[in-house]
C-alpha positions as CSV (number, residue, x, y, z in Angstrom):
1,X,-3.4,-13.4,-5.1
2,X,-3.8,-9.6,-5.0
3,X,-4.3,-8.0,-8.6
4,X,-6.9,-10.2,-10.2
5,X,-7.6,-7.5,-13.0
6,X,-3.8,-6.7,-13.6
7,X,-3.4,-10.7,-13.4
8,X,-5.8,-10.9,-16.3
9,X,-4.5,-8.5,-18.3
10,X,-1.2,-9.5,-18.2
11,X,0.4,-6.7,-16.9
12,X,2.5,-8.2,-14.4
13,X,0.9,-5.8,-11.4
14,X,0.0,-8.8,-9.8
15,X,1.2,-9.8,-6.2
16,X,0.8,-12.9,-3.5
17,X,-0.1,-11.6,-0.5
18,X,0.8,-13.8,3.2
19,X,0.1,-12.1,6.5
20,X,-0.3,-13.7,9.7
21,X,-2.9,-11.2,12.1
22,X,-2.6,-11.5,16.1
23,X,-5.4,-9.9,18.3
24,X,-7.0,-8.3,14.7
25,X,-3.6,-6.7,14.0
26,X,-1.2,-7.7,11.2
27,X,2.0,-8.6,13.0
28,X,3.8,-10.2,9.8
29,X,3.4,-9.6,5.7
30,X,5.0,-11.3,2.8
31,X,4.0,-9.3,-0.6
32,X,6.2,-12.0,-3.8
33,X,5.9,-10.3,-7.0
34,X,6.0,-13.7,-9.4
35,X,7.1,-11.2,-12.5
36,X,10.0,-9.4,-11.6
37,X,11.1,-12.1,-8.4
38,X,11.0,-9.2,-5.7
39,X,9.9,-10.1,-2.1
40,X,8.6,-7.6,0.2
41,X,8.7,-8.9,3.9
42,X,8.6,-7.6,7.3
43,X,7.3,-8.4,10.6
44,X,6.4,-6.1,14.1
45,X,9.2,-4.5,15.3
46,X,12.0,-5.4,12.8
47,X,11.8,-3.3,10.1
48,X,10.6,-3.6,6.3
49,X,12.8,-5.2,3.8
50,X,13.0,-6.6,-0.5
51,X,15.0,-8.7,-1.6
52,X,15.5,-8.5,-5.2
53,X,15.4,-11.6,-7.4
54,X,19.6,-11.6,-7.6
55,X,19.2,-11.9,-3.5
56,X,20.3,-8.2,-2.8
57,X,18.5,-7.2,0.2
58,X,17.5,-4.0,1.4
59,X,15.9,-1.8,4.4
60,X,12.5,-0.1,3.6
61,X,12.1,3.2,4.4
62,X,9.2,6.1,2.9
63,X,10.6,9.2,1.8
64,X,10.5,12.4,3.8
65,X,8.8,14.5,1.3
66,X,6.5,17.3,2.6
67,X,6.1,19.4,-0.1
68,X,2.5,19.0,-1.6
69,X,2.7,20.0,-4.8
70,X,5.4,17.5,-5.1
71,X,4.1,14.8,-3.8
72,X,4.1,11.5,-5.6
73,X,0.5,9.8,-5.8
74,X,0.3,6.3,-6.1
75,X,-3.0,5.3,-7.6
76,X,-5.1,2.3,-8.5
77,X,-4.9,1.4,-12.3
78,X,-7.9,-1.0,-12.4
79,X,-10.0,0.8,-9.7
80,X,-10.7,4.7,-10.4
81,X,-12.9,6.8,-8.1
82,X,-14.5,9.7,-8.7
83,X,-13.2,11.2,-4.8
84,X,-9.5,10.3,-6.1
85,X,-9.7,12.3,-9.4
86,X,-11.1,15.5,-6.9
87,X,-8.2,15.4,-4.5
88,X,-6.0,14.9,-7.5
89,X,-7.8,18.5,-8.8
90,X,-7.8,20.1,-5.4
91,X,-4.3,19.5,-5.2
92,X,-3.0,20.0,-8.4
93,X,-1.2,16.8,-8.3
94,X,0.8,15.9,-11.4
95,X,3.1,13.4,-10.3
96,X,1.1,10.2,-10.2
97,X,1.5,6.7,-11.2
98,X,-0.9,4.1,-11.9
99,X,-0.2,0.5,-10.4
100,X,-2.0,-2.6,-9.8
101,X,-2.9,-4.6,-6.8
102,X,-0.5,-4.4,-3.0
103,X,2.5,-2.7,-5.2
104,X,1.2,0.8,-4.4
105,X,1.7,0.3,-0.7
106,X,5.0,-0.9,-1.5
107,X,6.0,1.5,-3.4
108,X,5.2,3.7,-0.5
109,X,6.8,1.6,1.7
110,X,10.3,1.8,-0.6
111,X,10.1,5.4,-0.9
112,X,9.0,5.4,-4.5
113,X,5.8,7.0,-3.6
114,X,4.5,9.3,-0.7
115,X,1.0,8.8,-0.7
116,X,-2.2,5.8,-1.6
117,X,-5.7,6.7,-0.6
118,X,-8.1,3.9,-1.6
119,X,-11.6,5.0,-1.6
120,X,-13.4,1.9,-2.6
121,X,-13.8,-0.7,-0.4
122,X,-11.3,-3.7,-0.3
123,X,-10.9,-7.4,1.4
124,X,-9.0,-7.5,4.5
125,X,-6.7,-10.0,2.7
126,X,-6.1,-7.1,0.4
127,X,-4.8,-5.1,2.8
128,X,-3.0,-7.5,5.9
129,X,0.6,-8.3,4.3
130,X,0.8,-4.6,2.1
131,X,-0.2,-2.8,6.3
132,X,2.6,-4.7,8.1
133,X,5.4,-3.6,5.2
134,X,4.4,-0.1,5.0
135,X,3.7,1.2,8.7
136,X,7.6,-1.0,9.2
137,X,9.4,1.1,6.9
138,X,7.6,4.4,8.7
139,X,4.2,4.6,7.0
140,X,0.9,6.0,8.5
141,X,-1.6,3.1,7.4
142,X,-5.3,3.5,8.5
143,X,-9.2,3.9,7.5
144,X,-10.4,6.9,6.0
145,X,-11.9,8.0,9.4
146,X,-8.7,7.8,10.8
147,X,-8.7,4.4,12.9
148,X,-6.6,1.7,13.0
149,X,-7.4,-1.3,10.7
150,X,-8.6,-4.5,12.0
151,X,-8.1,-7.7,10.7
152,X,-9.7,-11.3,11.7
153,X,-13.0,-9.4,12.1
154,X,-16.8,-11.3,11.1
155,X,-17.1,-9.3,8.2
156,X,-13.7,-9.3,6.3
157,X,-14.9,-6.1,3.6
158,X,-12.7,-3.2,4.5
159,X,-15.8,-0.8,3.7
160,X,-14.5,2.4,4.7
161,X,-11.3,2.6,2.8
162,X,-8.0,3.4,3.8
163,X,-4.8,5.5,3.1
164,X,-1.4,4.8,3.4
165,X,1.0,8.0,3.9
166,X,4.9,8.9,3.7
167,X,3.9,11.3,6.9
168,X,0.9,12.7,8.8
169,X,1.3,16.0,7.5
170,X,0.6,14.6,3.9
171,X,-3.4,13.6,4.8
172,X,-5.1,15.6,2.4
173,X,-8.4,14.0,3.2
């Protein structure tokens, strides 16, 4: 379960995460959201889908929006950092939204959103299921320095962070 916090408050920003990692990279991710009955799946190579809770299915794909002061922010409800509210300054970004647990990447994912930086550090179960959807419906996931994410690894805190972008041109960082 992703979304401990949100879980406990009740919120329903909570998620159950499932990926399956192959030679430390996630090659499959299942993100069910028990509230509202959406499943978020996809797997390498075949494209990022939901399926709603009446069975409608669609294809995931982020948005194509450039424009900075435009951009929509997804951000952590539970999990503020002081380097988020900065770049949200430098920016002057005012369309934000806050969201618990693997939902932000998937609203990324879906096109809802065009940006999630996470500063803090995270478990790689956190992260597994949420990576495979978004970079499968076109998103740029990695670390804050810019390198790919590995999963299956002896020490399973994701310590440096990570972003997940609608493009490359939108890394603010």
């Amino acid at each position: 379960m992703d979304g401990t916090k949100e879980f406990i408050k009740q919120n329903g920003q909570f998620t159950v995460n499932i990926a399956l990692s192959y030679r430390h990279k996630t090659v499959m991710g299942v993100i069910y959201v028990p509230v509202t009955g959406e499943l978020y799946y996809a797997s390498e190579g075949d494209g990022a889908f939901l399926e709603t809770r009446n069975g409608k299915i669609r294809k995931l794909s982020v948005s194509d929006n450039k424009d900075i002061p435009s951009l929509r922010f997804v951000v952590s409800n539970s999990h503020g950092c002081k380097e988020m509210d900065e770049l949200i300054e430098k920016y002057q970004i005012t369309d934000f939204v806050k969201v618990g647990s693997s939902l932000k990447g998937c609203m990324v994912a879906a096109g809802q959103a065009d940006v999630y930086y996470r500063f803090n550090p995270t478990m790689e179960w956190d992260t597994a299921a949420m990576q495979c959807i978004a970079e499968e419906a076109g998103a740029v996931f990695r670390q804050m320095d810019g390198t790919r994410m590995c999963y299956n690894r002896e020490n399973s805190l994701n310590e440096k962070g990570f972003y997940i972008l609608n493009c490359n041109e939108n890394l603010l960082v």
